[in-house]
C-alpha positions as CSV (number, residue, x, y, z in Angstrom):
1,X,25.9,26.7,40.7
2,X,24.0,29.8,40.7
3,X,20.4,31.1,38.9
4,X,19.8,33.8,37.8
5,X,16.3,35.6,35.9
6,X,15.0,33.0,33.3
7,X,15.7,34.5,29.6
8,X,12.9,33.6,27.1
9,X,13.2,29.6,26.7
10,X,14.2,28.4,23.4
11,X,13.0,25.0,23.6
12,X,10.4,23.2,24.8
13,X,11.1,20.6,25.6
14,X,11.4,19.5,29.5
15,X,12.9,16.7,31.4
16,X,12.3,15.9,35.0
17,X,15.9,15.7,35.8
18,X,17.3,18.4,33.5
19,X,19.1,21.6,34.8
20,X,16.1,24.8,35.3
21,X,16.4,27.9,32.5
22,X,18.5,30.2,34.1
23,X,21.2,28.1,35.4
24,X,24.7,29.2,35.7
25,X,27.4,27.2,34.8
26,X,30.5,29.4,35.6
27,X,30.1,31.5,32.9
28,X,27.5,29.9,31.0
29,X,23.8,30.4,31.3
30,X,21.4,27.7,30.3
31,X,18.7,28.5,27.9
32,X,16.3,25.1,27.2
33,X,17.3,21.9,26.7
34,X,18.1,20.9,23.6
35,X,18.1,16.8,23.5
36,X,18.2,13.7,25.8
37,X,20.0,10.9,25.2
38,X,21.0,7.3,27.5
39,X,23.8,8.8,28.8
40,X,23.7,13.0,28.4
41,X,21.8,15.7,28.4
42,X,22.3,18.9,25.5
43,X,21.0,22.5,26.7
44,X,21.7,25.8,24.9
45,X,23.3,28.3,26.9
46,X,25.0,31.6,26.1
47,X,28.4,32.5,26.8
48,X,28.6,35.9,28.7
49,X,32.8,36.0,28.5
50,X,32.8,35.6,24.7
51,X,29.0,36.9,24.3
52,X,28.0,34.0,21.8
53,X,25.6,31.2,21.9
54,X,27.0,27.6,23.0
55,X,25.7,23.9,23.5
56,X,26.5,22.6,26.7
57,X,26.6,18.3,27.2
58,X,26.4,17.3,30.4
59,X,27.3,13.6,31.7
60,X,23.6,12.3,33.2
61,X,22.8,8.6,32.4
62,X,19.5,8.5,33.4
63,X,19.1,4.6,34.1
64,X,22.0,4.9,36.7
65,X,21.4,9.1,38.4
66,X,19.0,11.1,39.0
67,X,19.5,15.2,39.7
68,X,19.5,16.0,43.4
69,X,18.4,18.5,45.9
70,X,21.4,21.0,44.8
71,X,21.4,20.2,41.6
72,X,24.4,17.3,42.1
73,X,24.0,14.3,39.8
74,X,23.5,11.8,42.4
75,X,24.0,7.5,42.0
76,X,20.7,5.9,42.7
77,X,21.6,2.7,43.5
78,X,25.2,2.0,45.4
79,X,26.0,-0.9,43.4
80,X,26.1,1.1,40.1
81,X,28.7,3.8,41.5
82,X,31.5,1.9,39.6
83,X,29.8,1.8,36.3
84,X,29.1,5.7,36.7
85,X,32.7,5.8,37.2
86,X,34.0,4.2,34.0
87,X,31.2,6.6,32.1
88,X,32.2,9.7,33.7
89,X,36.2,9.1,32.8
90,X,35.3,7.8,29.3
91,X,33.0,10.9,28.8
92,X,35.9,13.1,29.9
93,X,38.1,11.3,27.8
94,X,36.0,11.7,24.7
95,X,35.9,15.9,25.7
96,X,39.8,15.7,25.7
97,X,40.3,13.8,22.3
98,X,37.6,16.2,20.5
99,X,39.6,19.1,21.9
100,X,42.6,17.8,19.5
101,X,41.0,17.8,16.3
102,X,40.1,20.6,14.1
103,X,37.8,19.3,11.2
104,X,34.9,21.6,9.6
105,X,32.5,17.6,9.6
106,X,34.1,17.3,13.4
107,X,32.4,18.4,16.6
108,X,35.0,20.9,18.2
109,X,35.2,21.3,22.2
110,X,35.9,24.3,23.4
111,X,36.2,23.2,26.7
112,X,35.3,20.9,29.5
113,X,35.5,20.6,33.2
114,X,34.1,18.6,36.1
115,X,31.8,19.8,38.7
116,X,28.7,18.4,40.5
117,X,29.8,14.7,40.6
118,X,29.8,15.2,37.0
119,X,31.3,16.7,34.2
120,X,30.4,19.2,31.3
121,X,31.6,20.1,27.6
122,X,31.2,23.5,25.7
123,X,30.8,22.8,22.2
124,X,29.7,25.3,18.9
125,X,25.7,25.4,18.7
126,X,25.1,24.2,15.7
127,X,21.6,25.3,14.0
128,X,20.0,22.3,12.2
129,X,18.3,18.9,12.2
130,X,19.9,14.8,12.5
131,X,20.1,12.9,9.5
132,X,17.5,10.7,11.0
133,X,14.5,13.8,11.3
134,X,15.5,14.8,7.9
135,X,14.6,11.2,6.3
136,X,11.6,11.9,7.5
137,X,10.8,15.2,5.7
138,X,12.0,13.3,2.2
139,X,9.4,12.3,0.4
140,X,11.9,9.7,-1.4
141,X,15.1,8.3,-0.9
142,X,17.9,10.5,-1.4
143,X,19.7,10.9,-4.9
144,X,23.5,9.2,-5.3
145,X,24.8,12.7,-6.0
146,X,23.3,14.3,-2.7
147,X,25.0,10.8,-0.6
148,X,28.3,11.4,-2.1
149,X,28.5,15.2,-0.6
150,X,27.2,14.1,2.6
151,X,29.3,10.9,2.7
152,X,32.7,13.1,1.7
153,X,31.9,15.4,4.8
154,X,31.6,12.1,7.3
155,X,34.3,10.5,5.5
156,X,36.4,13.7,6.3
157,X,36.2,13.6,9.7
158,X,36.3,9.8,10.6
159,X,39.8,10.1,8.4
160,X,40.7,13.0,11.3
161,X,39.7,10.5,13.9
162,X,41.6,7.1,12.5
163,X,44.7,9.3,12.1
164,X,44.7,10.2,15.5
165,X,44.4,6.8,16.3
166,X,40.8,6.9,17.6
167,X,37.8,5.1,16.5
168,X,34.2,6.4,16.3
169,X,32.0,3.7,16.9
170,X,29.0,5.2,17.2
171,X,28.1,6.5,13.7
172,X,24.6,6.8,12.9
173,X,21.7,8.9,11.5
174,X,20.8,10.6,14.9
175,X,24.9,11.3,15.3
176,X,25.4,13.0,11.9
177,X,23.8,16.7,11.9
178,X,23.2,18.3,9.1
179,X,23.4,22.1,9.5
180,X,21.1,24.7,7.6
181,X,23.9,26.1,5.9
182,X,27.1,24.3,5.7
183,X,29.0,20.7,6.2
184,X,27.6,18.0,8.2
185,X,28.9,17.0,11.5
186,X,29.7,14.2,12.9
187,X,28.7,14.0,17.1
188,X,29.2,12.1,19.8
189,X,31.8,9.2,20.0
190,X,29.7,7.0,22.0
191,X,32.7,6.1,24.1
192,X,31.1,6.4,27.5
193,X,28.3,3.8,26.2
194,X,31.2,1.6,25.0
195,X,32.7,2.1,28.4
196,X,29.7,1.1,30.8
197,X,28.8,-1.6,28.2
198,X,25.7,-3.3,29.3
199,X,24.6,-1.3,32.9
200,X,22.6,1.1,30.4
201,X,19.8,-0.3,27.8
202,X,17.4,2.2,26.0
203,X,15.7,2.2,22.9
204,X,18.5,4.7,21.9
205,X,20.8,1.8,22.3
206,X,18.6,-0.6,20.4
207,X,18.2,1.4,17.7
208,X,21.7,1.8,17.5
209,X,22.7,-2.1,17.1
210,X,21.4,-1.6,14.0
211,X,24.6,0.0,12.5
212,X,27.1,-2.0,15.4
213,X,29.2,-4.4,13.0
214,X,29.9,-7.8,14.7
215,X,33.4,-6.8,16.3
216,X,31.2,-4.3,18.6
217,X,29.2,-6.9,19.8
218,X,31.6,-10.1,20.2
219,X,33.9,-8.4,22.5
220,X,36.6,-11.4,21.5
221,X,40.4,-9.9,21.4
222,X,40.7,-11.8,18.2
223,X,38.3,-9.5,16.5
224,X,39.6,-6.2,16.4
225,X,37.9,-2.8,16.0
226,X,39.3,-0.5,13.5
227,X,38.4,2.0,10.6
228,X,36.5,-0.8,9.0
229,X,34.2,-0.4,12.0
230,X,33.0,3.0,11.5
231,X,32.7,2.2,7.7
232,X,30.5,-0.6,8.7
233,X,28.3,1.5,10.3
234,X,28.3,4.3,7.6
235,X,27.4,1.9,4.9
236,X,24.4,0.9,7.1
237,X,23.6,3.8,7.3
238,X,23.1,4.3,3.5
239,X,21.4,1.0,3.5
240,X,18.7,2.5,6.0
241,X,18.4,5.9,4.2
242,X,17.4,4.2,0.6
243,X,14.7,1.4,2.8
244,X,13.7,4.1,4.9
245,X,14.3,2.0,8.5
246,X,16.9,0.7,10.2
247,X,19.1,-2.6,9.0
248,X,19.2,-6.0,10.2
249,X,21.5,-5.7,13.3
250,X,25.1,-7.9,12.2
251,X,24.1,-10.3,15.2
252,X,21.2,-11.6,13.3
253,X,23.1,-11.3,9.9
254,X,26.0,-13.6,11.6
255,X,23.2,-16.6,12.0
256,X,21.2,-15.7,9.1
257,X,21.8,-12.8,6.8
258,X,18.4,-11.7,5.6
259,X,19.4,-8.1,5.0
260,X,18.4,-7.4,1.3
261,X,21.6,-6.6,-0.9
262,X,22.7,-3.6,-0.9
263,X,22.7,-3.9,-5.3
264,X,18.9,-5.1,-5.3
265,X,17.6,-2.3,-2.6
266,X,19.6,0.3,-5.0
267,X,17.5,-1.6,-8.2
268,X,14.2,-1.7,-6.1
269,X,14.4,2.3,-5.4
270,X,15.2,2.7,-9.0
271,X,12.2,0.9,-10.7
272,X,9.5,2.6,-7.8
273,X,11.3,5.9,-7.7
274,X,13.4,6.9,-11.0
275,X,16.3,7.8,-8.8
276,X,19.7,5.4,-10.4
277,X,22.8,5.0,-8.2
278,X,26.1,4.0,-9.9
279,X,28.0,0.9,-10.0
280,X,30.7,2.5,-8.3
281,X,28.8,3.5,-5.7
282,X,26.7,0.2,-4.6
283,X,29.9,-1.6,-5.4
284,X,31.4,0.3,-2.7
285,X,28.1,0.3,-0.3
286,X,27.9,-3.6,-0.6
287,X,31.8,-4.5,0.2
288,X,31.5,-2.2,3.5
289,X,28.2,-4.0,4.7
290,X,30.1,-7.3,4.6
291,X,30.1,-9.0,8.2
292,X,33.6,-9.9,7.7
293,X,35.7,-7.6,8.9
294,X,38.5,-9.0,6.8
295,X,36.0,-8.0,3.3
296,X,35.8,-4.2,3.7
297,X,37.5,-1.9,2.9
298,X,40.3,-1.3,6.0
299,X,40.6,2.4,5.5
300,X,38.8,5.9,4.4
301,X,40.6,5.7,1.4
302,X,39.8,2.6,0.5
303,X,36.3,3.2,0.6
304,X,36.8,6.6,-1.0
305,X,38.5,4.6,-4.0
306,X,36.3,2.2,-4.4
307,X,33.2,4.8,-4.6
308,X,35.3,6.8,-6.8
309,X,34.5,9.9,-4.7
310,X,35.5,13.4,-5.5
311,X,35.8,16.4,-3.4
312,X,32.4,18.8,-4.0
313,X,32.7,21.9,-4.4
314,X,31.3,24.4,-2.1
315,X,30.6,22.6,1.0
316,X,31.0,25.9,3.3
317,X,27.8,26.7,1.9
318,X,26.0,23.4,1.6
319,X,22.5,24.0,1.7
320,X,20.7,20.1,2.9
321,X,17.2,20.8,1.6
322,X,18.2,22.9,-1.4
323,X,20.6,20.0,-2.4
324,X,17.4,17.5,-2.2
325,X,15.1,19.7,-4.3
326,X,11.6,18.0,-4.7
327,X,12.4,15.2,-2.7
328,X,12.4,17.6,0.8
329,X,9.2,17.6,2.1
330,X,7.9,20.9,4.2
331,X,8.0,20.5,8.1
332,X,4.5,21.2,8.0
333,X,2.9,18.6,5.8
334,X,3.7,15.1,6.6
335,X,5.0,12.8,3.9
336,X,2.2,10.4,4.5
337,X,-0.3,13.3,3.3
338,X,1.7,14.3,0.4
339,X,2.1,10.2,-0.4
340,X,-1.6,10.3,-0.6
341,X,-2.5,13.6,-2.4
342,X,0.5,12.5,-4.9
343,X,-1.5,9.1,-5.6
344,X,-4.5,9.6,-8.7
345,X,-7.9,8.1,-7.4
346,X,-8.3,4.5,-7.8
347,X,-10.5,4.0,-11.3
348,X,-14.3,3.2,-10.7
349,X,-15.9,1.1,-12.5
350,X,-18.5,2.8,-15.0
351,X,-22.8,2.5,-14.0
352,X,-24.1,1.0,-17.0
353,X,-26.8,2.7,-18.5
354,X,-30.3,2.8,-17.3
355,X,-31.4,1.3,-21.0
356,X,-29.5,-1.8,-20.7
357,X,-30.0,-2.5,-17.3
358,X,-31.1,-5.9,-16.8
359,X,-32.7,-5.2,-13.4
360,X,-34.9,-1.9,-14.2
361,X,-38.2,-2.4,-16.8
362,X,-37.5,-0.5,-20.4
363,X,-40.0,2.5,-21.1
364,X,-42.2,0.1,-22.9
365,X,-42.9,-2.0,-20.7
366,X,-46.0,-0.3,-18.7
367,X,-47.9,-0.6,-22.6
368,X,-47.6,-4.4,-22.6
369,X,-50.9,-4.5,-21.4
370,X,-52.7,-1.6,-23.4
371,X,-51.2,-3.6,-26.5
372,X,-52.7,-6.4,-25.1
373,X,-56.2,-5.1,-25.3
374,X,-56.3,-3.4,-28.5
375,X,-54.9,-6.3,-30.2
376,X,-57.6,-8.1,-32.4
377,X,-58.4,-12.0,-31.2
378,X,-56.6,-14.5,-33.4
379,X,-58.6,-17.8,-34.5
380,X,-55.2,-19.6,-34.2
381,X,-55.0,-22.7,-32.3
382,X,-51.6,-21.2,-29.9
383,X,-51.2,-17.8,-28.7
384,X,-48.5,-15.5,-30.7
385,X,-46.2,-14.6,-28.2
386,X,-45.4,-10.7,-27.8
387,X,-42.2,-8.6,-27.3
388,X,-40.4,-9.8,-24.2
389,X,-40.3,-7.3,-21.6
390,X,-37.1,-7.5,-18.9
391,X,-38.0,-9.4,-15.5
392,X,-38.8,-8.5,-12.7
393,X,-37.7,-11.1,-10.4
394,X,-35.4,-14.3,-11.3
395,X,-38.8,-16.2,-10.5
396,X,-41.1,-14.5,-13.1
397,X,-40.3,-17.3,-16.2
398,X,-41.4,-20.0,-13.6
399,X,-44.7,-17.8,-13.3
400,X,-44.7,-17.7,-17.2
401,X,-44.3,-21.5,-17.4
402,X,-47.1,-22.1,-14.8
403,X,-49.5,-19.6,-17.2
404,X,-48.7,-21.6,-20.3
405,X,-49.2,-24.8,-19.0
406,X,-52.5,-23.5,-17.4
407,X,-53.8,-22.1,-20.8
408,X,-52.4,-25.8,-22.3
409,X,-54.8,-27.9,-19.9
410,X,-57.6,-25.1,-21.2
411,X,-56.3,-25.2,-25.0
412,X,-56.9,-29.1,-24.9
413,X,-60.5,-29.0,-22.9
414,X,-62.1,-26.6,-25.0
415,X,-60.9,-28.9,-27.9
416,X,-62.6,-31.5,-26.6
417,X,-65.7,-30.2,-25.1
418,X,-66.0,-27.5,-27.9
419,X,-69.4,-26.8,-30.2
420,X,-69.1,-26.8,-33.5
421,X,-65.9,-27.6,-34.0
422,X,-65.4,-29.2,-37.7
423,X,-62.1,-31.3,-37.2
424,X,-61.0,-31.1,-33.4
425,X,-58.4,-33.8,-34.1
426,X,-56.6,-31.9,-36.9
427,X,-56.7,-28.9,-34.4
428,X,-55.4,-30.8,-31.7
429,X,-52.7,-31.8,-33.6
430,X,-51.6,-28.5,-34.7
431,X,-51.8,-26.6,-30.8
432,X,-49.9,-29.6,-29.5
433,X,-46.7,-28.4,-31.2
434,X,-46.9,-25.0,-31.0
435,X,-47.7,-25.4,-26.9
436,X,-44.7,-27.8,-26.8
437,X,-42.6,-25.6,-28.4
438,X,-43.8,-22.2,-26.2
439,X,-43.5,-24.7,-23.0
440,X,-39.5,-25.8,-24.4
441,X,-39.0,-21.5,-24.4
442,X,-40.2,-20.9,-21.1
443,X,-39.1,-23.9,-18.9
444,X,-35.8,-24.4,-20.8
445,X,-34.2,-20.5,-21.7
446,X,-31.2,-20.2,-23.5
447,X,-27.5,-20.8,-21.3
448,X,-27.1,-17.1,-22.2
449,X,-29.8,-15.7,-20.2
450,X,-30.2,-18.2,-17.3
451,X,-28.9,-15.6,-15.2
452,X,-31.5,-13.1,-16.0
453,X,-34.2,-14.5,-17.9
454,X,-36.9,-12.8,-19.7
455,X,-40.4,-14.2,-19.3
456,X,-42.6,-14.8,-22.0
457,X,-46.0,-12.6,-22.1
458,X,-48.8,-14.8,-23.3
459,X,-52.5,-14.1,-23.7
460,X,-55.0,-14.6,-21.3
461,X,-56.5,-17.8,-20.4
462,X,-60.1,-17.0,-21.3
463,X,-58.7,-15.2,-24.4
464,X,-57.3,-18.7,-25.4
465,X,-60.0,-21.1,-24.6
466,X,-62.3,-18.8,-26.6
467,X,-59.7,-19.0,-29.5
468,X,-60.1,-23.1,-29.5
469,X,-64.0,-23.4,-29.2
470,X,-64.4,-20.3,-32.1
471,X,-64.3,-21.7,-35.8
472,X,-61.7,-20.1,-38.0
473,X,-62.5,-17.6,-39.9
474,X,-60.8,-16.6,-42.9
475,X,-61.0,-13.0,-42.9
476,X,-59.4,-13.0,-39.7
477,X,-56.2,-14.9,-40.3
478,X,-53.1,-12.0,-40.5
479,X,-51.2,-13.2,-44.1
480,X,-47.7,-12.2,-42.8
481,X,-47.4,-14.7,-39.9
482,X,-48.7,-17.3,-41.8
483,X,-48.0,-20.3,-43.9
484,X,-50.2,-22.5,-45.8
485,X,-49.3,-26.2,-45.4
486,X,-50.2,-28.7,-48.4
487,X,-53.3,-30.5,-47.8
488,X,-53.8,-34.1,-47.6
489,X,-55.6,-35.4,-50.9
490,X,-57.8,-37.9,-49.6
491,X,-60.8,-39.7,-52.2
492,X,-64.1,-40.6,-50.7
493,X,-67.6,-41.8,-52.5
494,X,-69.2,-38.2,-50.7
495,X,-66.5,-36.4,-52.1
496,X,-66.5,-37.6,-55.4
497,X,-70.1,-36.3,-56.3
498,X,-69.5,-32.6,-54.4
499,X,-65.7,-31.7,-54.6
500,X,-65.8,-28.9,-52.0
501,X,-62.4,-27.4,-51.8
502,X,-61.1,-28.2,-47.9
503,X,-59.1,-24.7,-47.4
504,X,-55.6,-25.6,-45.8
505,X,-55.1,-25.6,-42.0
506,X,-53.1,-22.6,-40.8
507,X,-50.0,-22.7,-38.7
508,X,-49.1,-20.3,-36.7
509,X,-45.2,-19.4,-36.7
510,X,-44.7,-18.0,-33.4
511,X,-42.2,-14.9,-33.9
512,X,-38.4,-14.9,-33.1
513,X,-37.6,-13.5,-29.6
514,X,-35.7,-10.4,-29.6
515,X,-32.4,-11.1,-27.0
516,X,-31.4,-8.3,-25.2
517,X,-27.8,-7.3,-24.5
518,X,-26.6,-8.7,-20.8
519,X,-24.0,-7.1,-19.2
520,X,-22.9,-10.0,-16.8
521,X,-20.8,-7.7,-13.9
522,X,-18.2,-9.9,-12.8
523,X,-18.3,-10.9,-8.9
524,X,-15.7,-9.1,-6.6
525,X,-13.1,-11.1,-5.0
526,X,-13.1,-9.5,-2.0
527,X,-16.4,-10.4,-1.8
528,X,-16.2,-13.7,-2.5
529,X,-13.3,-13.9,0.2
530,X,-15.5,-12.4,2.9
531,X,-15.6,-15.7,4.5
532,X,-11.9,-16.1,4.5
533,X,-9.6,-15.4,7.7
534,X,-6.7,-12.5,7.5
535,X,-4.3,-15.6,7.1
536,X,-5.9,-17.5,4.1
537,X,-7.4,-14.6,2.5
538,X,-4.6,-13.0,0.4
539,X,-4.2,-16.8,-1.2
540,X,-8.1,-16.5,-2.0
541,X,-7.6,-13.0,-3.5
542,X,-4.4,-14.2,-5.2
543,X,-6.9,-17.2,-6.9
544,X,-9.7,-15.3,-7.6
545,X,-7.7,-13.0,-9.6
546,X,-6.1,-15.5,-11.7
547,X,-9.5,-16.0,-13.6
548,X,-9.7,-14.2,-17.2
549,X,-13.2,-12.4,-16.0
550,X,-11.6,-10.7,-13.3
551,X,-8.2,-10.1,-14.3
552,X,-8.9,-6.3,-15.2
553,X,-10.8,-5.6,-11.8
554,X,-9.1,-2.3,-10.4
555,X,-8.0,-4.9,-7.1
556,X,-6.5,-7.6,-9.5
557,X,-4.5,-5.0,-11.4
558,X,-3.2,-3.9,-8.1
559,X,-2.4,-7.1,-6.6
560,X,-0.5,-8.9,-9.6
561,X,1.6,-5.4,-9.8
562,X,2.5,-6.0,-5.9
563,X,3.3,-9.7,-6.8
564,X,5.4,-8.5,-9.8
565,X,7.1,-6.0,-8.1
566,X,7.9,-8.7,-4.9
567,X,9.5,-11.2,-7.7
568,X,11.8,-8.8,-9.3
569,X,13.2,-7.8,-5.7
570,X,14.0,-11.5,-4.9
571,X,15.6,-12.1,-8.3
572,X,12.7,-13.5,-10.1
């Protein structure tokens, strides 16, 4: 192993135990490296004897060697030299089998060796992305037609594999590649992992249990492994491109199968997205996931059958992203960001106009009191009550019932103490309603405006004492607020020899109050749930929105179309 000047890198990424840029590798010359895994390491390299670009995988599992002095793969730990072992013939074997297949959805080998206390294999450089970092440029699940050309492509080559008696068993989205221009590929067999079985755990290998059927797991001879494995896996697959995230792994599923049917995830995507998926299809999707081996279908064609899958044309030239359409995303704009510029701004509320705003005084108001002056003093026994201005305060109508009262106590002692007065009792009589009935306003509103009430203006105190001591005169009483009352006919001996007409007493009607419009802005659940934990307070929201009032709150709305869209996914 020689080096030689580093070329321009075309990665970069780095790894502490990964070969430098410039390394030769007989007559390879590494690049960058490409990608890390549990158990290898990809670099791109160029071949001088054939003057072409090349991917180079080398054997490295990184929980069990570590890269020495010379560039050796060395054994950390003694006790793990026959587990490096198994992995190194298994990885060799894997490089041997590839080498016999020809299949366009099929890595191809072009050649392998061993050297270093480990072992390498050339393989095409294929220019692309995994299925699993193009999920995440889709802003959307995939469409059924845009499955069906990728599934006929890994179909394709796991058929090449089962013929040759040889079983995958490590399908998933970070194993299937999807090239810029043409078929996708199906990598790595996984069969060194399969081969060391437990001396390795990664998150690469816990992410991968997600598409293991049971057989992988059990290890019993009674459950065999077959083509019904890989199809397994496949079919989870699909189920994790339409959720977005990886399945229930089959281990979990065997005590308890909470994975969502594959028919009610396909139904869910269709009401929130538009995008329909045929019967045929999830028919097909659902009989695969089943943790049975004995209920799948037990080959490729089978499966291909059951889907009702046709060969696509023009698969040389299969172009991923174009295929998507809208649904691809651009590298540089997260989905997130295009989620949230897609989404319309939550509806606000409209401000209610400054007129009808309970809470601010109405342009009139600041003339109550320059009315007040310039309106003539009234010989009636009770004060006329003027136009009610808004409140201030929620307080003020306990200020006006304070005033009333106060002008009551002074109403009755200048009836009593007054001069002149011709018949204080019949006067008496006559304020006591009238005050009753402007106390009954004031201390007892209307239900309708208890929440914001509107005081009454009255006159001054002084203004209405002077009222009761001053006699009524006649050219002062107004004519369109009153009504004469039929006098009492009542025959004395003084009378009878001087009949002076007794004019009739006055009442006065105290005018109508004028009710302004309230606009009552109903109470925000969120606020009324301030008090609750993160554990009780959805139940609070949930309750709080089942009242009429706030039914048609912007957060209501939301939350009883979440709680619809939760029923119809369970079946509801």
């Amino acid at each position: 192993m020689t080096a030689s000047p580093s070329p321009t890198p075309v990665s970069l990424m780095t790894h502490v135990d990964a070969l430098p840029v410039g390394t030769r590798l007989a007559e390879f010359e590494v690049l960058g490296l490409l990608g890390v895994g549990g158990f290898g390491m990809v670099y791109q390299a160029f071949d001088h004897s054939l003057q072409r670009p090349v991917a180079i995988k080398e054997f490295m599992p990184a929980t069990l060697a570590c890269r020495g002095a010379d560039g050796a793969v060395v054994v950390r730990d003694p006790a793990d030299q026959a587990a490096f072992q198994v992995g190194l013939q298994s990885f060799v074997a894997e490089a041997r089998l590839l080498a016999q297949f020809d299949h366009p959805s099929l890595v191809k080998v072009f050649r392998y060796w061993e050297a270093h206390q480990t072992a390498y294999m050339v393989m095409p450089l294929y220019r692309g992305i995994t299925l699993q970092a193009a999920r995440s440029q889709m802003r959307s699940p995939p469409t059924e037609a845009w499955l069906r050309k990728v599934l006929w492509a890994v179909l394709g080559a796991l058929k090449t594999l089962h013929q040759g008696r040889a079983v995958h068993r490590d399908v998933s989205p970070d194993n299937i590649f999807l090239q810029d221009i043409g078929p996708p590929v199906l990598l790595d067999l996984g069969a060194a992992r399969h081969a060391m079985g437990g001396k390795t755990q990664d998150l690469t290998d816990a992410f991968k249990l997600s598409y293991a059927p049971l057989e992988q797991h059990a290890g019993a001879p009674d459950m065999r492994q077959g083509p019904w494995t890989d199809l397994y896996a496949l079919a989870a697959v699909v189920h994790g491109l339409l959720c977005n995230k990886p399945p229930l792994p089959a281990t979990f599923r065997a005590v308890r199968d909470r994975l969502p049917p594959f028919a009610r995830v396909a139904r869910t995507v269709q009401e929130q997205f538009g995008l329909g998926y045929s019967q045929p299809f999830v028919q097909a999707i659902s009989q695969a996931l089943a943790i049975d081996a004995r209920d799948r279908p037990q080959s490729v064609g089978a499966l291909v059958q059951l889907m009702a899958l046709e060969t696509p044309n023009g698969m040389s030239r299969f172009d991923w992203r174009a295929e998507l359409g809208p649904i691809w995303a651009p590298p540089g704009l997260s989905v997130s960001r295009l989620a949230a510029r897609a989404e319309p701004p939550s509806p606000q509320p409209p401000a209610p106009a400054p007129r009808n705003d309970p809470t601010q005084p109405l342009a009139a108001a600041p003339r109550r009191r320059e009315l007040a002056a310039q309106r003539p003093a009234v010989s009636a026994p009770a004060p006329a009550a003027a136009v009610a201005a808004p409140a201030r305060s929620g307080l003020s109508w306990r200020v006006g019932a304070g005033v009333v009262a106060v002008a009551i106590v002074a109403l009755l002692l200048g009836l009593m103490l007054g001069r002149g007065a011709r018949a204080p009792e019949t006067r008496l009589a006559q304020a006591a309603p009238a005050a009753a009935e402007i106390v009954q306003r004031v201390v007892s509103p209307p239900a309708a405006t208890l929440a914001e009430p509107v005081p009454v203006s009255v006159a001054p105190v002084q203004q209405v004492a002077a009222a009761a001591r001053a006699p009524m005169s006649p050219e002062l009483r107004p004519s369109p607020v009153v009504k004469r009352a039929t006098p009492k006919k009542t025959a004395t001996p003084a009378d009878a020899t001087s009949p002076a007409p007794v004019p009739p007493p006055l009442v006065a009607v105290t005018p109508e109050r004028v009710e302004l419009p309230q606009r009552v802005k109903p109470p925000d659940p969120l606020a009324l749930c301030a008090d609750s934990n993160f554990v009780t307070r959805p139940m609070c929201i949930f309750r709080q929105c089942q009242k009429p009032e706030m039914a048609k709150l912007p957060l209501c709305v939301e939350n009883n179309a979440r709680l619809q869209n939760s029923r119809r996914a369970d079946g509801f």
